[in-house]
N, CA, C and O atoms as a GROMACS GRO file, in nm:
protein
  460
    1UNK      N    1  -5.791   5.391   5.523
    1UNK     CA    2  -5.754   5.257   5.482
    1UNK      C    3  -5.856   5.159   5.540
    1UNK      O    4  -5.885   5.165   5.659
    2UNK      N    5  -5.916   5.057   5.450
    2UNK     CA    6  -6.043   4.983   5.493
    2UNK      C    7  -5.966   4.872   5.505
    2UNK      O    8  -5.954   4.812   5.398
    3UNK      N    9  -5.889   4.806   5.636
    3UNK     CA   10  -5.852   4.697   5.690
    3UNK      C   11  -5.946   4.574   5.770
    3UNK      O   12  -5.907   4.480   5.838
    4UNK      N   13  -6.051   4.606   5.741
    4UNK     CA   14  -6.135   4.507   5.754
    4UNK      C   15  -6.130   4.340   5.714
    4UNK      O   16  -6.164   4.242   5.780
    5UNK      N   17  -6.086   4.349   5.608
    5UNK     CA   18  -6.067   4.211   5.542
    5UNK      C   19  -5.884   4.214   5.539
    5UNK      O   20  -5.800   4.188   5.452
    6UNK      N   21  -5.880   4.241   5.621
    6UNK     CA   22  -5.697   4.195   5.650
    6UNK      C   23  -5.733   4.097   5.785
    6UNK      O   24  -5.832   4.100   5.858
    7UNK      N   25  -5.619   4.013   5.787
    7UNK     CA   26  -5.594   3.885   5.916
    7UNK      C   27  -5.549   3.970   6.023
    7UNK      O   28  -5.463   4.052   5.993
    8UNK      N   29  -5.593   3.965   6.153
    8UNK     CA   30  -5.591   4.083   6.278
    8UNK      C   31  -5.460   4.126   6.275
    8UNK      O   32  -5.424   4.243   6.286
    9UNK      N   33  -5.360   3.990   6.254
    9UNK     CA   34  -5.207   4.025   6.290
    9UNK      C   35  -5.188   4.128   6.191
    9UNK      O   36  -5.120   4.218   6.240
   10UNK      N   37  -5.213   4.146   6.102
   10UNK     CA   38  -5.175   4.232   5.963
   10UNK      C   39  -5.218   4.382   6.034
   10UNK      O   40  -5.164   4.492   6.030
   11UNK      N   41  -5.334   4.335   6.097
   11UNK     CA   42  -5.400   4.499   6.136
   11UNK      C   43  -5.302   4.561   6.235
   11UNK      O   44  -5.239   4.662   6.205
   12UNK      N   45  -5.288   4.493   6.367
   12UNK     CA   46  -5.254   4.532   6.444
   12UNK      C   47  -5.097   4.586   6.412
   12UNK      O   48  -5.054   4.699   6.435
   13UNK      N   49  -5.017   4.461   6.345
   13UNK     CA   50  -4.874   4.536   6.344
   13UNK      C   51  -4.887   4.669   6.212
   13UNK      O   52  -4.845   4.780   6.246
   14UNK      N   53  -4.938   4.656   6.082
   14UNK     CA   54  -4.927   4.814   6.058
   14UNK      C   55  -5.043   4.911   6.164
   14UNK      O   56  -5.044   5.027   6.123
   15UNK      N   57  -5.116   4.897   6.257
   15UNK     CA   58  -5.180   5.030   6.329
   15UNK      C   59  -5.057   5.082   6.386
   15UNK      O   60  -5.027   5.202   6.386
   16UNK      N   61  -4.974   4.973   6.444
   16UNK     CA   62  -4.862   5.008   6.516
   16UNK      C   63  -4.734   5.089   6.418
   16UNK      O   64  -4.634   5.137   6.473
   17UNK      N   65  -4.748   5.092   6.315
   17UNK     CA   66  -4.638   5.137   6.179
   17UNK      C   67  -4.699   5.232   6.210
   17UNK      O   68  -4.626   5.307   6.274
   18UNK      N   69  -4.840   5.287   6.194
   18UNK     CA   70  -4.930   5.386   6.191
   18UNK      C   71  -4.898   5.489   6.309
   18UNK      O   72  -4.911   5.610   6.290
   19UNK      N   73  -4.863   5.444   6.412
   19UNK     CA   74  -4.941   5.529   6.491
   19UNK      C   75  -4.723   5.569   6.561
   19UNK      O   76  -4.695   5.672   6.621
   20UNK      N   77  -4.631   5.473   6.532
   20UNK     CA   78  -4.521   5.524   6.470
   20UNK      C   79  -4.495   5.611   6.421
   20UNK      O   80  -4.389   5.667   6.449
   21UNK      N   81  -4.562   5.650   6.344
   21UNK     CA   82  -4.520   5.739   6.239
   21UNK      C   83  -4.601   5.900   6.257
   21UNK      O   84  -4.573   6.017   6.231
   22UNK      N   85  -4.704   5.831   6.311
   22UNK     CA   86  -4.758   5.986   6.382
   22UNK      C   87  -4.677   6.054   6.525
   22UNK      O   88  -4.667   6.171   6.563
   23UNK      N   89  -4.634   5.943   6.574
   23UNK     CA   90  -4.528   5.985   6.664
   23UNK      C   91  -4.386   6.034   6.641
   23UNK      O   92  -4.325   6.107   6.719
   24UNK      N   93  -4.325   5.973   6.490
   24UNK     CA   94  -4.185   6.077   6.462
   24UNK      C   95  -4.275   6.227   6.408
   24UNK      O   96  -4.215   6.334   6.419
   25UNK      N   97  -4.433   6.228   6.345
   25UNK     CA   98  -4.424   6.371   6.307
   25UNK      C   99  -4.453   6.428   6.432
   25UNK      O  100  -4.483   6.539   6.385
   26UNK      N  101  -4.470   6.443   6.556
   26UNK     CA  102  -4.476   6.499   6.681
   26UNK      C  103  -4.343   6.509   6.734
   26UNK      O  104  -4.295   6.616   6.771
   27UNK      N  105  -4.273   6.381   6.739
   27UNK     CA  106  -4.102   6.426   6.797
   27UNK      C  107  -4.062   6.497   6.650
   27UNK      O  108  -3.955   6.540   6.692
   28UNK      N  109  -4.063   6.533   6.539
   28UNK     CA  110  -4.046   6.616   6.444
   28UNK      C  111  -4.048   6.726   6.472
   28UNK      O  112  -3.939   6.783   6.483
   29UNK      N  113  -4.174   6.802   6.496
   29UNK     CA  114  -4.242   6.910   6.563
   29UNK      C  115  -4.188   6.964   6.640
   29UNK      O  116  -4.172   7.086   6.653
   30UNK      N  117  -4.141   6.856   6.719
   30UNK     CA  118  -4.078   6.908   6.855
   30UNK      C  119  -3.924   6.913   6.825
   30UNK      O  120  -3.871   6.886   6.932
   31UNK      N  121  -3.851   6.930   6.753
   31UNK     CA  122  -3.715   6.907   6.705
   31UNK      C  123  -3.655   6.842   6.815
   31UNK      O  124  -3.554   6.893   6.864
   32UNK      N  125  -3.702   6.738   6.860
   32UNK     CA  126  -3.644   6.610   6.928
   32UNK      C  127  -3.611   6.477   6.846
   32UNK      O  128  -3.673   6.372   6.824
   33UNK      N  129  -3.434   6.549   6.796
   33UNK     CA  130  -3.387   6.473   6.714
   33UNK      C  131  -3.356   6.327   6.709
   33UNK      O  132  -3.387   6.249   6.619
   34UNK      N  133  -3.248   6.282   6.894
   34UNK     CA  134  -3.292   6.181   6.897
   34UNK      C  135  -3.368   6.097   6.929
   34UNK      O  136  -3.310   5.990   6.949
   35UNK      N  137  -3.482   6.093   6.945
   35UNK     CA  138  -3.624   6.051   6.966
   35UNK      C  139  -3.651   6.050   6.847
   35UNK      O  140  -3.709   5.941   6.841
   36UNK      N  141  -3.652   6.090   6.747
   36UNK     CA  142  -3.681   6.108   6.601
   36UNK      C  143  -3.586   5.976   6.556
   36UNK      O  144  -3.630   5.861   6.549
   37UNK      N  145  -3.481   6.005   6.536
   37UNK     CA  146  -3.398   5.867   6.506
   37UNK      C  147  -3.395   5.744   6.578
   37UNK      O  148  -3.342   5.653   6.514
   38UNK      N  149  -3.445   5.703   6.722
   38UNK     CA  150  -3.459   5.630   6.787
   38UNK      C  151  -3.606   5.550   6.732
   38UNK      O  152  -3.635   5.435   6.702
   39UNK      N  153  -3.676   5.676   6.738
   39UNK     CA  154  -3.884   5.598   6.666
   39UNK      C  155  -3.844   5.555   6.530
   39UNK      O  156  -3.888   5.450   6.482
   40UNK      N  157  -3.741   5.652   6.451
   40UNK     CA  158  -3.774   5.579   6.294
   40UNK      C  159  -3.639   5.402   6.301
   40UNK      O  160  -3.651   5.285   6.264
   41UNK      N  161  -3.572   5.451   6.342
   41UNK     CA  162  -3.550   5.285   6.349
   41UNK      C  163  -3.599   5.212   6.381
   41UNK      O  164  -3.571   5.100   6.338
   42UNK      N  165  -3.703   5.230   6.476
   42UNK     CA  166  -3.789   5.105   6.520
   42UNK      C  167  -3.907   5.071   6.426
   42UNK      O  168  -3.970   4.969   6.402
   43UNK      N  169  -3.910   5.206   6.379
   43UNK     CA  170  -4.076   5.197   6.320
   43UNK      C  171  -4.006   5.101   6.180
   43UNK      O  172  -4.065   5.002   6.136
   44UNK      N  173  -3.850   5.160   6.112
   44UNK     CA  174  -3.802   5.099   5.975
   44UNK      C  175  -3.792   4.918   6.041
   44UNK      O  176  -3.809   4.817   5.972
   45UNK      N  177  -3.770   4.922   6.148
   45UNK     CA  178  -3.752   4.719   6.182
   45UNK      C  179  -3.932   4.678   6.183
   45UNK      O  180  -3.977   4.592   6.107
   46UNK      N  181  -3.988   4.728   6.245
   46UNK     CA  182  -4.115   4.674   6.218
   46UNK      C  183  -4.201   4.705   6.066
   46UNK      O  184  -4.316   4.662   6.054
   47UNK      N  185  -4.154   4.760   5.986
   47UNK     CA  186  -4.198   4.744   5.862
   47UNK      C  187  -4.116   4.645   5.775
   47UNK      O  188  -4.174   4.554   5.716
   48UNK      N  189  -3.973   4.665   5.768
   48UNK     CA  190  -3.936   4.561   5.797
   48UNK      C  191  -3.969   4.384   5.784
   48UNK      O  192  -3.965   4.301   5.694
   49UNK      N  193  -4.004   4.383   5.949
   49UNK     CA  194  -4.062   4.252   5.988
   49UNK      C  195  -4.224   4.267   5.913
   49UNK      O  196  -4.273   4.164   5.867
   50UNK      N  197  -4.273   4.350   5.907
   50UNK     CA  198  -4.438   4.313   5.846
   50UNK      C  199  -4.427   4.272   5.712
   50UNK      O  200  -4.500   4.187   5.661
   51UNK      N  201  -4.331   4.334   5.652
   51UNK     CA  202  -4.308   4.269   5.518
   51UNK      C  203  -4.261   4.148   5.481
   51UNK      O  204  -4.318   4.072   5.403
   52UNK      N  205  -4.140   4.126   5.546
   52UNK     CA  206  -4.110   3.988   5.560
   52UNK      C  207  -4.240   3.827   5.624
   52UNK      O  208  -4.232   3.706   5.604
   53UNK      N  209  -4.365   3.928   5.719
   53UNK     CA  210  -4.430   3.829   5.762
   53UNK      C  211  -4.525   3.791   5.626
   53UNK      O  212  -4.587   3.685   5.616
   54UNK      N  213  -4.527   3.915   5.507
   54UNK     CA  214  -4.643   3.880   5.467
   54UNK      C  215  -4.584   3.818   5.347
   54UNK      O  216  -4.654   3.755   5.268
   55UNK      N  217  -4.439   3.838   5.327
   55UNK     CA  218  -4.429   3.735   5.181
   55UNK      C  219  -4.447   3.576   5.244
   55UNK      O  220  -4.485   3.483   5.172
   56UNK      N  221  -4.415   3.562   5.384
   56UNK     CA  222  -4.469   3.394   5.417
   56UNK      C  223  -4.587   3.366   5.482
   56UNK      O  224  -4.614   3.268   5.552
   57UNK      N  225  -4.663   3.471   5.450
   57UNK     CA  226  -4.789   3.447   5.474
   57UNK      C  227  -4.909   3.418   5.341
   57UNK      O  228  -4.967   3.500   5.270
   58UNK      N  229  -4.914   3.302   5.342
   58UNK     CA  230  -5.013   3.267   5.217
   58UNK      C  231  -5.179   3.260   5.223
   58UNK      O  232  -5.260   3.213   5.143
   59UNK      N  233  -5.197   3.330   5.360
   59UNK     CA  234  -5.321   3.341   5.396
   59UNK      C  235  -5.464   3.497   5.312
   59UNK      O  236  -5.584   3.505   5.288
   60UNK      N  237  -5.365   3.566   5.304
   60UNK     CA  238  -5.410   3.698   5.210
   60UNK      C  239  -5.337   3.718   5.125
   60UNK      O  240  -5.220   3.682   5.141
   61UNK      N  241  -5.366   3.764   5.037
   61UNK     CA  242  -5.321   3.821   4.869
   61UNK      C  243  -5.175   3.951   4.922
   61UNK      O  244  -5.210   4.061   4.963
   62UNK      N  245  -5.068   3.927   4.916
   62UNK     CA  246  -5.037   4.098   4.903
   62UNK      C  247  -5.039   4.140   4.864
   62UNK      O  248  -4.975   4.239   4.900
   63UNK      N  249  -5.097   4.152   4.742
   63UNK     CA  250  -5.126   4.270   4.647
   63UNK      C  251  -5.288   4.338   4.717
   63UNK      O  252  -5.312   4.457   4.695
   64UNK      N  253  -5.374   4.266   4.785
   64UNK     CA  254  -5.473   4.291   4.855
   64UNK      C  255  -5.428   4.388   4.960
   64UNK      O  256  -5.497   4.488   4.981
   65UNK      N  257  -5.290   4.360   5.047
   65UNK     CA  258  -5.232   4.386   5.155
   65UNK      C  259  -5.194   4.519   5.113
   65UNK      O  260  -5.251   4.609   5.176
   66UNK      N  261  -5.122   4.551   5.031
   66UNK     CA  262  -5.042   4.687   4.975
   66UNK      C  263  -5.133   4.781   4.882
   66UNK      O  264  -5.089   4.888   4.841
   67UNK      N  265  -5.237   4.743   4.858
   67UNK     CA  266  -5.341   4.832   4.824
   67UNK      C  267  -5.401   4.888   4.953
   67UNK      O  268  -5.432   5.006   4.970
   68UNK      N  269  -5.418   4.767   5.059
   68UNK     CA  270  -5.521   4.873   5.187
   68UNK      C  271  -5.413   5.009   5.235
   68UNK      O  272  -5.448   5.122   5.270
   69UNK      N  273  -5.215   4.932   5.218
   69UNK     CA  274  -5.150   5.047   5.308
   69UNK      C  275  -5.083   5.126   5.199
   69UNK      O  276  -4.976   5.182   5.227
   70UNK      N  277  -5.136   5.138   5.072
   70UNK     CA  278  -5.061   5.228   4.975
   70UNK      C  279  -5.033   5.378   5.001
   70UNK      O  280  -4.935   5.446   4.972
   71UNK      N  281  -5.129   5.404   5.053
   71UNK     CA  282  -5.158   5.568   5.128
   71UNK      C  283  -5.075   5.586   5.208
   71UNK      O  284  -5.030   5.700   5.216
   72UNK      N  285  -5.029   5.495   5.286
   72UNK     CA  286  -4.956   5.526   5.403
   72UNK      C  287  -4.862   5.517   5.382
   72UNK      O  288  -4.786   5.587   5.448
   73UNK      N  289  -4.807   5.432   5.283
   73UNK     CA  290  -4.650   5.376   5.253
   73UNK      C  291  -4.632   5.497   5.172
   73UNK      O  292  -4.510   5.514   5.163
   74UNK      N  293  -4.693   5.585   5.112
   74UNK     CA  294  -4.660   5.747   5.051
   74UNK      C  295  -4.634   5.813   5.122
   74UNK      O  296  -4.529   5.877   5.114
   75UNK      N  297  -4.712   5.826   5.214
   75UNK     CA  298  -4.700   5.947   5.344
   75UNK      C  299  -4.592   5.910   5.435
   75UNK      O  300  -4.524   5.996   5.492
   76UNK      N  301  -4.578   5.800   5.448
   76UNK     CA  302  -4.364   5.727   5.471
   76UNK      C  303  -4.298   5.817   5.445
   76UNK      O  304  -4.226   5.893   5.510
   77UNK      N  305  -4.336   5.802   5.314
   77UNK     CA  306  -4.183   5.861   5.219
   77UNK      C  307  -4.164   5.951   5.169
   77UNK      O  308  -4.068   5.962   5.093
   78UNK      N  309  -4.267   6.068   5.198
   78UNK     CA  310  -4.306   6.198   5.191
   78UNK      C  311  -4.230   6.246   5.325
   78UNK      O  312  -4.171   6.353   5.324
   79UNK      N  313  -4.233   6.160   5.449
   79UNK     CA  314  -4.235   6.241   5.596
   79UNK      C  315  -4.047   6.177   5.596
   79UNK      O  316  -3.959   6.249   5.643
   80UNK      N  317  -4.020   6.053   5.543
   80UNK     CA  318  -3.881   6.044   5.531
   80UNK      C  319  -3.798   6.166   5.479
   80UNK      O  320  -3.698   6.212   5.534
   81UNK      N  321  -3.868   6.219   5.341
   81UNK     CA  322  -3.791   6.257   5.233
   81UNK      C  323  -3.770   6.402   5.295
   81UNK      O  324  -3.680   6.478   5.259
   82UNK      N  325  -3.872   6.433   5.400
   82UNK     CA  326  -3.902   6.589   5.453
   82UNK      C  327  -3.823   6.608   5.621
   82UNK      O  328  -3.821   6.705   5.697
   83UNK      N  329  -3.775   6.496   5.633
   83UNK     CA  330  -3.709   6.455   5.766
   83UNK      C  331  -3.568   6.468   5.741
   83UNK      O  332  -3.481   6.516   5.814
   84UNK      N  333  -3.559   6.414   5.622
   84UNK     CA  334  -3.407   6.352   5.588
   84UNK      C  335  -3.373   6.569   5.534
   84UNK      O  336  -3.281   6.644   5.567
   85UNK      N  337  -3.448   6.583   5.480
   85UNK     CA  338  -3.424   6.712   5.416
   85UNK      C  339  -3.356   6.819   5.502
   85UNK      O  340  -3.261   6.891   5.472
   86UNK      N  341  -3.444   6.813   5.646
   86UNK     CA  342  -3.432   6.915   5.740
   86UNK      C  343  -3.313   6.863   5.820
   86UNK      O  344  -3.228   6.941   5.862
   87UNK      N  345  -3.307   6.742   5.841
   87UNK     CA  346  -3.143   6.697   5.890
   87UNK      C  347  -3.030   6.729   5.831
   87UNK      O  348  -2.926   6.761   5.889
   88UNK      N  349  -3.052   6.717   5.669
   88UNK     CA  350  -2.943   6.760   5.658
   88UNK      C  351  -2.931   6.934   5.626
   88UNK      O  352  -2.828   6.979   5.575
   89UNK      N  353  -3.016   7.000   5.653
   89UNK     CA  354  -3.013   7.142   5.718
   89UNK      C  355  -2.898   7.160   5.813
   89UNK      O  356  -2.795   7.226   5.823
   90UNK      N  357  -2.980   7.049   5.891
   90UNK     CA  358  -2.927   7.061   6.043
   90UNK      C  359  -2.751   7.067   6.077
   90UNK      O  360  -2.675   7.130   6.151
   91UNK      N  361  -2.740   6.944   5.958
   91UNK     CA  362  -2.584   6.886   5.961
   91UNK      C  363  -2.504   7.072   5.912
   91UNK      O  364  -2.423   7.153   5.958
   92UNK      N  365  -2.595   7.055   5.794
   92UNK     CA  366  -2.484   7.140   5.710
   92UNK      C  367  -2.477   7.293   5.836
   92UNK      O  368  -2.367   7.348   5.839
   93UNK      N  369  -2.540   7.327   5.890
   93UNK     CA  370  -2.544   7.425   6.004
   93UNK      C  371  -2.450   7.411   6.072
   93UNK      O  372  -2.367   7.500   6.083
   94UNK      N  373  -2.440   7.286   6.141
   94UNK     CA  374  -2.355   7.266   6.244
   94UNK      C  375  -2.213   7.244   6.194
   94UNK      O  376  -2.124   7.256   6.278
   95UNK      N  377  -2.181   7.213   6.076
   95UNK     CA  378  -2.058   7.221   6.004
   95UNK      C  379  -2.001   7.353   5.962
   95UNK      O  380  -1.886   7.375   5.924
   96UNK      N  381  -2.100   7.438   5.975
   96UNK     CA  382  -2.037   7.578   5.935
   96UNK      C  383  -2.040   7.646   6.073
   96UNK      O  384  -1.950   7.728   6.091
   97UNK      N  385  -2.151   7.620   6.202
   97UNK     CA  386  -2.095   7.660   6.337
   97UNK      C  387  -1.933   7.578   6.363
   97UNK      O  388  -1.856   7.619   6.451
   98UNK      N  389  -1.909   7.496   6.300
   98UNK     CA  390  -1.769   7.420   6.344
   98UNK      C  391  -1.686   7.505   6.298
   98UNK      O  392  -1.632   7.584   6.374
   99UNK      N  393  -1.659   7.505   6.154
   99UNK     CA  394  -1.583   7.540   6.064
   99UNK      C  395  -1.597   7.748   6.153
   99UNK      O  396  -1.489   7.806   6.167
  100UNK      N  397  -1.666   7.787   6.176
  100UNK     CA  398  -1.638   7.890   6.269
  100UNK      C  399  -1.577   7.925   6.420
  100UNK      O  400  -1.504   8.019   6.455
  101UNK      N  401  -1.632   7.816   6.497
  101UNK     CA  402  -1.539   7.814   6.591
  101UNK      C  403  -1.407   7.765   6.585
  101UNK      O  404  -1.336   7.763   6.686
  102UNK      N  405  -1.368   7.725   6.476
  102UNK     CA  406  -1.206   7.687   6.435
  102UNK      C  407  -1.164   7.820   6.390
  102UNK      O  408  -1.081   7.893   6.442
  103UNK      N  409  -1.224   7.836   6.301
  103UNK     CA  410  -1.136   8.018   6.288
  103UNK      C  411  -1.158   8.098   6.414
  103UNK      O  412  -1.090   8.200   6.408
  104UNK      N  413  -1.216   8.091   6.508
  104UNK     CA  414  -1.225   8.213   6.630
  104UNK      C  415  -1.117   8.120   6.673
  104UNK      O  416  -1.006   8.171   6.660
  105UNK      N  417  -1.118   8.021   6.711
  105UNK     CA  418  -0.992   7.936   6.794
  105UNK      C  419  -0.848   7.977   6.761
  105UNK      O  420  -0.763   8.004   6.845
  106UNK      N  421  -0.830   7.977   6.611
  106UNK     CA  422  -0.749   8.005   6.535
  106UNK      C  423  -0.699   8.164   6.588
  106UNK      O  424  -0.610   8.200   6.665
  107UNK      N  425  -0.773   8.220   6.530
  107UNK     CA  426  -0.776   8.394   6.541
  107UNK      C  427  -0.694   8.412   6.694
  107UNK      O  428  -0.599   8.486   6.718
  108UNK      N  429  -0.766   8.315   6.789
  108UNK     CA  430  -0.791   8.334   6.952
  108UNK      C  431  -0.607   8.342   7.010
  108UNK      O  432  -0.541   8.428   7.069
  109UNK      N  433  -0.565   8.146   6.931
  109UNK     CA  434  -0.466   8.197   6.963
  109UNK      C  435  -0.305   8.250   6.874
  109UNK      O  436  -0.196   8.238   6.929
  110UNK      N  437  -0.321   8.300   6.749
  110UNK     CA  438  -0.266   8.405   6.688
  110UNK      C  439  -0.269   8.514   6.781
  110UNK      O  440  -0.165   8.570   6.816
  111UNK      N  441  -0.400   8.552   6.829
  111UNK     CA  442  -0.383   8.678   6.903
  111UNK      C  443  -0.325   8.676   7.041
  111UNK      O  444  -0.280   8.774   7.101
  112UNK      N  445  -0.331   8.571   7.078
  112UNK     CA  446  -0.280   8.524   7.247
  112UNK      C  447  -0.084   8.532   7.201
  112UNK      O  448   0.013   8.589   7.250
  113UNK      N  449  -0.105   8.453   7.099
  113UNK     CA  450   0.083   8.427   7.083
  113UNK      C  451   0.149   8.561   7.033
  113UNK      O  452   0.272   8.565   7.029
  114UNK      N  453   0.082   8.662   6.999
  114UNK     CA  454   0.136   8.793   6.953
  114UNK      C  455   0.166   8.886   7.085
  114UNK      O  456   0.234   8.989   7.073
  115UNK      N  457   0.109   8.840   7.218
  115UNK     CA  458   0.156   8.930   7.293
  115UNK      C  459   0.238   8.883   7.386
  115UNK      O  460   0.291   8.960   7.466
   0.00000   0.00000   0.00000
């Protein structure tokens, strides 16, 4: 992305979206879930706020603005769509470890009250 002709503030708060987002795919990696949900809320408020700065910012074009971060705003929602995917892996796992330790519980004490 050639951010050169962006206003510094523009640079600096998406490097920081940027470098966000390389950090949930590392707590990803690391199946450090909440650290994963803790970075993407922050990283979703500061995109967020960058968006909101640049519709009142009449100093650059945003259509100038969303062409330099088009690439990145894909790879967002590629790493959302692949995040969100494996969570709900995660969920549906842990709903069927539940839904099993209720039947051993079950089983446990049927078999306790029979003797």
């Amino acid at each position: 992305m050639n951010t050169e002709t962006l206003p510094k503030k523009i640079q600096r708060d998406w490097q920081s979206i940027r470098r966000m987002t390389d950090e949930i795919d590392q707590l990803f990696a690391a199946d450090d879930i909440q650290g994963l949900l803790e970075c993407s809320q922050k990283r979703q408020q500061k995109i967020e706020d960058f968006f909101s700065f640049i519709e009142i910012s009449a100093s650059t074009s945003r259509n100038q603005i969303r062409s330099h971060i088009a690439d990145d705003i894909d790879y967002i929602r590629e790493q959302h769509s692949k995040i969100r995917q494996v969570l709900e892996q995660k969920q549906e796992m842990l709903l069927k470890e539940q839904n099993q330790l209720k039947v051993r519980a079950n089983a446990l004490k049927a078999y306790g009250a029979e003797e």
